[in-house]
Each structure stands twice: as structure tokens, then as C-alpha cells.
C-alpha atoms as one frame of an Amber mdcrd trajectory, in Angstrom:
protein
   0.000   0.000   0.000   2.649   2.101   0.782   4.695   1.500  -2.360   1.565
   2.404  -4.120   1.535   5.473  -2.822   4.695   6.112  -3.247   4.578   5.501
  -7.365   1.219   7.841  -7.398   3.063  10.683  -5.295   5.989  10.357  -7.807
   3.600  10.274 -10.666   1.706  13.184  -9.466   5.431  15.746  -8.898   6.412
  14.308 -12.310   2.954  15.679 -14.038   3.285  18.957 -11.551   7.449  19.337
 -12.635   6.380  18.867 -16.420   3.437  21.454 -16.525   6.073  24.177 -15.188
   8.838  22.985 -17.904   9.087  24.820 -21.451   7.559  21.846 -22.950   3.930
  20.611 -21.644   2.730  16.631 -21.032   0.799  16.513 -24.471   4.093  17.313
 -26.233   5.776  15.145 -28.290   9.593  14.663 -26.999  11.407  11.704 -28.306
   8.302  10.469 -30.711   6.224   9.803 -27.158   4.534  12.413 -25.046   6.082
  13.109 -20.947   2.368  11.554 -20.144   2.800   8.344 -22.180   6.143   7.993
 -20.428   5.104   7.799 -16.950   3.332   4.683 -17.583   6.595   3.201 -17.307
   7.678   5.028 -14.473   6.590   1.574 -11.781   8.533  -0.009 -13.665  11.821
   2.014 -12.945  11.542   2.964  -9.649  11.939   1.559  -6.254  14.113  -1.572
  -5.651  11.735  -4.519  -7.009   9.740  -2.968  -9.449   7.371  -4.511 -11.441
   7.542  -6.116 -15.637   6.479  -3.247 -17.646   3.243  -3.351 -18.667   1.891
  -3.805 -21.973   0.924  -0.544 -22.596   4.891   0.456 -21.378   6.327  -1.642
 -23.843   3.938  -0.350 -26.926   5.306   3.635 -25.788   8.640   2.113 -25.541
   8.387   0.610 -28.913   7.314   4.135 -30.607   9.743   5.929 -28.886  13.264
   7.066 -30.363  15.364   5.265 -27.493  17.832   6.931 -29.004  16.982  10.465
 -28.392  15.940   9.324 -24.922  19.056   8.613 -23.962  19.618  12.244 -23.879
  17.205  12.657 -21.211  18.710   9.317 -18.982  20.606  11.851 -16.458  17.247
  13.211 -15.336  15.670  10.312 -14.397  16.495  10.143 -10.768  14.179  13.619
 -10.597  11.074  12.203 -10.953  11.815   9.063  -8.841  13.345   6.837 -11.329
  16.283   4.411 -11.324  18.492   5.320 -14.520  19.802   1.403 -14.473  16.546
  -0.071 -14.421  14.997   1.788 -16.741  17.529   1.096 -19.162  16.641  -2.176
 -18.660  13.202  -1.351 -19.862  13.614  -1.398 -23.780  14.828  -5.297 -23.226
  12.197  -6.135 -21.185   9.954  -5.131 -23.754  11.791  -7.797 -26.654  13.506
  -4.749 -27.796  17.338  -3.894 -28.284  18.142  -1.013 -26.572  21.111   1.436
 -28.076  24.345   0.478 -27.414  25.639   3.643 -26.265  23.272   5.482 -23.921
């Protein structure tokens, strides 16, 4: 229970961080949206975190992984492991790049 609250607290800064940035939820960074994105973020944070879900690995599929490499540094703001969610693109039957 606690954990779950924990993931919705961290959900709920990462939407509040994101309206205040130059950019907004709805838009497009990386060929996926911040919004899309967070429906990965259980699966990158805490220290057993869940498979993605389905719906995880479909945004990770669209998205440039790539591009969000850029972005990996910046992880840890909004509750997420970088390391695990690196791990995320594999977990999903996908290669991940091999410099990120």
C-alpha cells in the first residue's frame, strides 16, 4: 500500500514538474509524449519494481530510445532508477542502443 503510494506521489510531482517545464505533457519529446512515459515510471523505480506493462512496452516501442538517452541523467528527478529503466527497452523484446 505504501509502495503504491509512493509511485502515485511520484507520478503526481512528475505531471506537476512537467506542466512548469518549457515543454507541456501533451508534447511530443522523443516520438512519445512526458504523459505516455510515466506509464513506465513503476517499472523504474523503487528496488523490485514490477515487468512493464503492456501498454509500457507499446510507448517504448514508438519511442526514439535513441533520443531518450539524452534525457537518462534526469531520471532520478522524478523518482526513477536510470539502471533499471535502461533495462526497460529489453524487457519489452527490444534492443536497446548500445551507447546510452
Amino acid at each position: 500500500m505504501v509502495k503504491t503510494i509512493n509511485i502515485a506521489l511520484v507520478q503526481c510531482v512528475l505531471v506537476m514538474v512537467l506542466l512548469v517545464a518549457p515543454y507541456t505533457t501533451s508534447a511530443p519529446m522523443c516520438n512519445v509524449t512526458v504523459s505516455e512515459l510515466a506509464e513506465c515510471l513503476p517499472a523504474a523505480t523503487g528496488v523490485s519494481p514490477p515487468p512493464p506493462t503492456k501498454q509500457c512496452c507499446t510507448i517504448i516501442r514508438k519511442a526514439d530510445l535513441q533520443c531518450l538517452c539524452k534525457y537518462k541523467s534526469q531520471l532520478r528527478q522524478f523518482g526513477a532508477d536510470p539502471a533499471t529503466a535502461m533495462t526497460l527497452p529489453k524487457k519489452c523484446g527490444l534492443r536497446a542502443p548500445k551507447v546510452c
